[in-house]
C-alpha positions, 0 to 999 in steps of 0.5 A: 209237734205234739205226736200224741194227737197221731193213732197210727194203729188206727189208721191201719186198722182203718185202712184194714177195716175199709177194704171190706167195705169198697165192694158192698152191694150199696158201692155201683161199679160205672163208667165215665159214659154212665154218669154223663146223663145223671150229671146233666140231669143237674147241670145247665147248657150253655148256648155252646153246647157245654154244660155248667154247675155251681158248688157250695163250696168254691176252692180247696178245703186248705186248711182243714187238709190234714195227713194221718201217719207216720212221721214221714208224711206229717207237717213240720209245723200245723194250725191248732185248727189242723190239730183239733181235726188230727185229734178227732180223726178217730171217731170221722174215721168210724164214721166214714167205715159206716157211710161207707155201707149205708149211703149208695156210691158210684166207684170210678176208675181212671188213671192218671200218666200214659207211660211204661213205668208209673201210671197210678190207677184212681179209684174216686168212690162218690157218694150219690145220695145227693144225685147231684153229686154224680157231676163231681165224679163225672168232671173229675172222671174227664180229667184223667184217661181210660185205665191200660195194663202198665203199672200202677200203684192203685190210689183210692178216694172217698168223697162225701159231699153230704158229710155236714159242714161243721165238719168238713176236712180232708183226711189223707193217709199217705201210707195206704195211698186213701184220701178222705174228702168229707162235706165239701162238693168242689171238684178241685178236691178230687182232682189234687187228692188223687195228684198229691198222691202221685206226687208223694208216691213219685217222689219215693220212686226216685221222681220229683213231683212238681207242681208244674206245666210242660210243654215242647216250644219249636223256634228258629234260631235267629242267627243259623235260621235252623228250628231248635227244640226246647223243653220248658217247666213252667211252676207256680201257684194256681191262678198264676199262669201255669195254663196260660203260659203252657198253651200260649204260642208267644208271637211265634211264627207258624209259618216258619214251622215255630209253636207252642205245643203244650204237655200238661199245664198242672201236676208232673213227675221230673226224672234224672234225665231231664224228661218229665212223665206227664199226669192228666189227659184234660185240663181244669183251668181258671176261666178268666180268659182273655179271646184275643190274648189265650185263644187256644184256651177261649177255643177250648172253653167254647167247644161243646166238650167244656165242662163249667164250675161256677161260671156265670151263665146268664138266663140265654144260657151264655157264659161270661167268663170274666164275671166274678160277682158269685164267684172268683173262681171260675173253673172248666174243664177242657179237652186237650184235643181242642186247645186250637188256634186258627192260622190262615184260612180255610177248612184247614185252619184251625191247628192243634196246639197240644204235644202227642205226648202226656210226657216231656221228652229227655235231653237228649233229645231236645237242644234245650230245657228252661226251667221258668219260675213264675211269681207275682208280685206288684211292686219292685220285681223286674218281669224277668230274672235269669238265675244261675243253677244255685238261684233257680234252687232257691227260687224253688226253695221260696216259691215266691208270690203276694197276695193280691188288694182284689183276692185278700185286701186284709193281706194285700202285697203280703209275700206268700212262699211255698216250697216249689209253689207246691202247697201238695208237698207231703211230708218234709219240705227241704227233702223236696228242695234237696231232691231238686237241687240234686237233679238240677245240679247233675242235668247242668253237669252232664248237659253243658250249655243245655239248661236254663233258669228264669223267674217271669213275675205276672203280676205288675210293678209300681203298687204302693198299699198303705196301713194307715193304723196297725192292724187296720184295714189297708188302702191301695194308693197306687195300682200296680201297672200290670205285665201286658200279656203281649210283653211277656210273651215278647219276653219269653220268646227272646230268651228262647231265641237268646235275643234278650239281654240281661244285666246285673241288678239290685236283686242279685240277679241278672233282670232284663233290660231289653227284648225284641219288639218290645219297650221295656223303659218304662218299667224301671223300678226307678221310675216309680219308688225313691231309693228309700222306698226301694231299701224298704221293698229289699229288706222286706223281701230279705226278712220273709225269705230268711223266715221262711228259710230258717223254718225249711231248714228245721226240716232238713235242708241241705247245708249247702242250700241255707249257705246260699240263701244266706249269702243272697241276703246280702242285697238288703241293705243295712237301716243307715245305708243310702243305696241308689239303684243307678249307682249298681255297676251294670255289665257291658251288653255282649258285641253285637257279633257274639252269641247272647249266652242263654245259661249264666256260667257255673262251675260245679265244686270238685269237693261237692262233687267228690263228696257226692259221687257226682259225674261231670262231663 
C-alpha cells in the first residue's frame, strides 16, 4: 500500500481546525420536533398518514468510502479509485473547514445504545441550503433515542449533500470518531457513518461490533412442555433478511405463551458474556414486504409514523411496496413500538413483537444463544447447515453470499464474502475474526450445551447461469427455486425445539434433511445437478474461499483459523475424482426416545487452551 498518499498531520490539524467551526452563528442547534415541519414541507403524504421521499442518489456511496488515519484504521488492500480520493483529501478537507462557516446547517444530537456503559452520543451536522435536506436529518434523527447522562463517546457527522457529484465520497477519520459524507442525499449514509463508528469505537473497548439483528424467542419444549428462552444473532448483508427474521414470529404459538420479540435488526455490540448492547431505537428497512408472510413489518409500514425513502407512491397517495421500476431499494423507516401482529380478536389483538430492551440479555439468563449466519445463494447450498464452533468461526471468516441475475446480471451467481458480512469493519479484518473466535470459543466453554450454530441460506437451489462467451453477457437458463418463507420459518422454529434432524454432507457439514411440517425432499441437490456439475459448484466455492482466505490472513488471521479453513477445503474434489453425493456416508437418525443434540460435540484443545489462559468448565 502506498502510504504516502495518507497526511496524518492533516488530518489532525483538521480535526483541530474543525472544532472552531462546529458552534459558528450559521450551524442552528434543533431538535427532532423542530425539523419535522421543514421535512414535510418536501415530502409526499401517503393515504396512511406516513410521509415519503425520493433521493438522487439510492444506496450507499461504497466504493467512494474511504478511512484517513493511522495505520490501524486503513484498508489492507484499496481500488485505485479509493487511492485517488485518498490523495486528494487534503484539499476536500480545506474545503469542508470553509462550507463548515458559509453554508447554514442544522446540528442534531441523538444517541445511539440505552445502557450503563457505552451509548455513543451522534452529532449529525446537516447542511440546509437545499431546504430539503432537513428530512435527511429528520429521518435519520428517528432511528436513534433522545440523549441520557450515561456515558458516551461523542461522534460527529458532517453531511453536505450539495457538495457536486464529481466529487462525492465519504471521508471517515476514525481516530477523531468525525465522518464526512460529501454530495450524496441518501439517508443510509448518515445512519451506517454514525454505526461504523460504534462498531470501531466497540471493538477497542473490548466488544465485538457485529453486523447483526437480536432478538429473545420464547418456545415450549416438545418434550417437557416447559417454555425455554432463547437468544438469537442473526448476521448478514443488507437485503438478506436480517429484519425479516428479526421480527418474523416463525409459526409459534402465542397461545401457548411462544413469540418472537425483536432487539434490533442491524448493528449491535457483542460482549464476553454472551449478551449483546443493542444501537438503534427504530429500524430502516428494505420495504420489499410481504403482508401475509411479514406482518409485524407490513403493520409498521402502514402506521402513520413510517417514514418512506424511494417508495413508489401513486398519484392517490398509495405506496406500493413491491414496485422497483424507479428504484430497487426502497427504505422506510418504522417505529419499534408499532411492529405488531394481530392474535384473536377484539379491541386487544394487536400484540407487540419488540423485547423491552435495546440490548440481548447474557447467558445467564437465557436456556440458550444461536448464532445463525444467513447467506444467499441459488445453486447447491442446502437451507440449513448446523456448524460446530470452528465452522461458525469461519462461516464468520467467509461472510458468504452471491450476487443475484435481478441486482447485477453482469456478476450474477458470483460468490460475494464479507468478513462477518459486515462491509463496516474499520481497519484489519482477521482482528474482527480473531476477536470472534475467541469470544466464541470461551461462551462454548464456559456454557456447555448452551450454545449453537447455524447458516440459513434465503436464496434458492437449483439456478444454472450460462456465459456463453468469455467476458460476454450471462444467460439465466434455469431459475433458482426459492426458499418459500413458511419453510424457513419451519426450519428454524425446528432447531429451536431441536425437532429437526441433520446429517452429514458433501459440504462438510452437518445439512438438514427433515423439519417438522414441512417437505424437504424435494429440494435435493440431486435433484437438479449431475455429479459433475456439482464438483463444479464445490471446487468453485473452495477456490473463492481459499482467495479470500489467503487475502485475511495477509492482515493477521490467527494460525489456528487459516489451519481449519485449510482442512475444510478437503470437500472439492480433485478435476479426475468421480464424487456421487449418494455415495457420502450419512449418520444414523438419532432413536426416537433421545433428545436431538442442539449443538454438534466439540472439545476444546488443552494446549490451546494452556497457551490462552482459557477457562473451561
Amino acid at each position: 500500500m502506498a502510504d504516502s498518499i495518507y497526511n496524518e498531520e492533516v488530518y489532525t490539524r483538521f480535526h483541530r481546525d474543525l472544532q472552531r467551526r462546529l458552534n459558528g452563528p450559521n450551524i442552528k442547534e434543533v431538535t427532532l420536533e423542530d425539523l419535522r415541519e421543514p421535512a414535510l414541507a418536501s415530502g409526499m403524504q401517503t393515504k396512511f398518514g406516513s410521509w415519503g421521499w425520493r433521493s438522487a442518489v439510492s444506496s450507499r456511496i461504497a466504493e467512494k468510502t474511504v478511512y484517513l488515519g493511522s495505520e490501524k484504521v486503513r484498508e489492507h488492500k484499496i481500488s485505485d479509485g479509493k487511492k485517488n480520493i485518498i490523495s486528494k483529501a487534503p484539499d476536500e478537507l480545506d474545503k469542508v473547514l470553509h462550507v463548515m462557516e458559509t453554508l447554514p446547517f442544522v446540528r442534531l444530537r441523538r444517541q445511539m445504545g440505552q445502557n450503563p456503559d457505552y451509548n455513543p452520543k451522534c452529532n449529525l451536522y446537516m447542511s440546509v441550503a437545499d431546504l430539503k435536506n432537513h428530512r435527511l436529518a429528520y429521518m435519520w434523527g428517528n432511528t436513534l433515542g433522545p440523549i441520557t447522562k450515561d456515558p458516551g463517546p461523542e461522534f460527529t457527522l458532517i453531511h453536505i449533500p450539495e457538495e457536486h457529484h464529481i466529487r462525492q465520497q465519504a471521508l471517515m477519520l476514525p481516530d477523531y470518531n468525525t465522518t464526512l459524507v460529501l454530495g450524496s442525499d441518501y439517508m443510509g449514509e448518515d445512519k451506517k457513518g454514525f454505526l461504523r463508528n460504534g462498531m470501531f469505537r466497540a471493538d477497542d473497548m473490548g466488544m465485538l461490533g457485529l453486523h447483526a439483528g437480536t432478538k429473545v424467542v420464547i418456545i415450549r419444549d416438545p418434550k417437557t412442555n416447559k417454555l425455554h428462552k432463547y437468544g438469537v444473532f442473526l448476521f448478514g448483508l443488507s437485503a438478506t433478511g436480517k429484519s425479516t427474521w428479526s421480527c418474523h414470529q416463525l409459526g409459534l404459538d402465542w397461545g401457548k405463551g411462544e413469540r418472537t420479540l425483536v432487539c434490533q435488526d442491524d448493528i449491535c455490540f457483542l460482549k464476553s458474556d454472551g449478551s449483546a448492547f443493542g444501537s438503534e431505537a427504530n429500524f430502516f428497512v428494505k420495504t420489499d414486504v410481504d403482508k401475509r408472510l411479514q406482518e409485524a413489518m407490513y403493520n409498521s409500514l402502514v402506521h402513520r409514523s413510517a417514514l418512506y425513502e424511494n417508495v413508489m407512491i401513486n398519484s392517490k397517495g398509495e405506496p406500493d411496496f413491491l414496485d422497483e421500476n424507479l428504484c430497487g431499494n426502497g427504505r422506510a423507516i418504522i417505529m419499534k413500538k408499532h411492529l405488531k401482529i394481530k392474535r384473536g380478536r377484539g379491541p386487544f389483538s394487536m400484540k407487540n413483537i419488540w423485547y423491552p430492551s435495546y440490548n440481548l440479555p447474557p447467558l445467564d439468563e437465557l436456556d440458550g444463544l444461536v448464532f445463525a449466519f444467513i447467506t444467499r445463494r441459488n445453486t447447491i447450498m442446502s437451507f440449513s447447515q448446523r456448524l460446530t464452533p470452528m465452522q461458525a468461526v469461519l462461516a464468520y471468516l467467509w461472510g458468504e453470499s452471491s450476487h443475484s441475475y435481478a441486482s447485477n446480471p453482469a456478476k450474477a451467481g458470483e460468490s460475494v464474502r464479507t468478513v462477518g458480512t459486515d462491509p463496516f469493519i474499520v481497519g484489519s479484518r482477521a482482528a474482527k475474526v480473531n476477536h470472534f473466535y475467541r469470544i466464541i470459543m470461551d461462551l462454548v466453554a464456559n456454557y456447555p450445551g448452551k450454545i449453537s450454530f447455524y447458516q440459513y441460506n434465503t436464496g434458492g437451489m437449483g439456478e444454472i447461469i450460462e456465459q456463453p462467451d468469455p467476458g460476454g453477457p450471462k444467460k439465466i437458463i434455469r431459475k433458482t427455486e426459492r426458499v418459500p418463507i413458511d419453510t424457513m420459518a419451519a426450519i428454524q422454529r425446528g432447531d429451536l425445539r431441536g425437532t429437526n434432524r441433520y446429517e452429514e454432507n458433501f459440504l462438510g457439514t452437518e445439512v438438514i434433511t427433515s423439519a417438522e411440517g414441512i417437505d424437504l425432499s424435494q429440494y435435493d441437490p440431486t435433484k437438479y445437478y449431475s455429479r459433475e456439475q456439482t464438483d463444479d459448484y464445490l471446487r468453485d466455492l473452495v477456490n473463492g474461499r481459499r482467495k479470500f482466505t489467503e487475502a485475511v490472513t495477509e492482515e493477521g488471521l490467527m494460525r489456528e483459523i487459516a489451519r481449519e479453513a485449510e482442512e475444510s477445503y478437503k470437500i472439492a474434489p480433485e478435476k479426475e475424482t468421480k464424487v456421487y453425493m449418494s455415495s457420502v456416508k450419512k449418520q444414523p437418525p438419532p432413536p426416537k426416545d433421545k433428545a436431538v443434540a442442539k449443538l454438534t460435540d466439540w472439545k476444546p484443545n488443552p494446549r490451546l487452551a494452556r497457551d490462552r489462559g482459557w477457562r473451561y468448565g
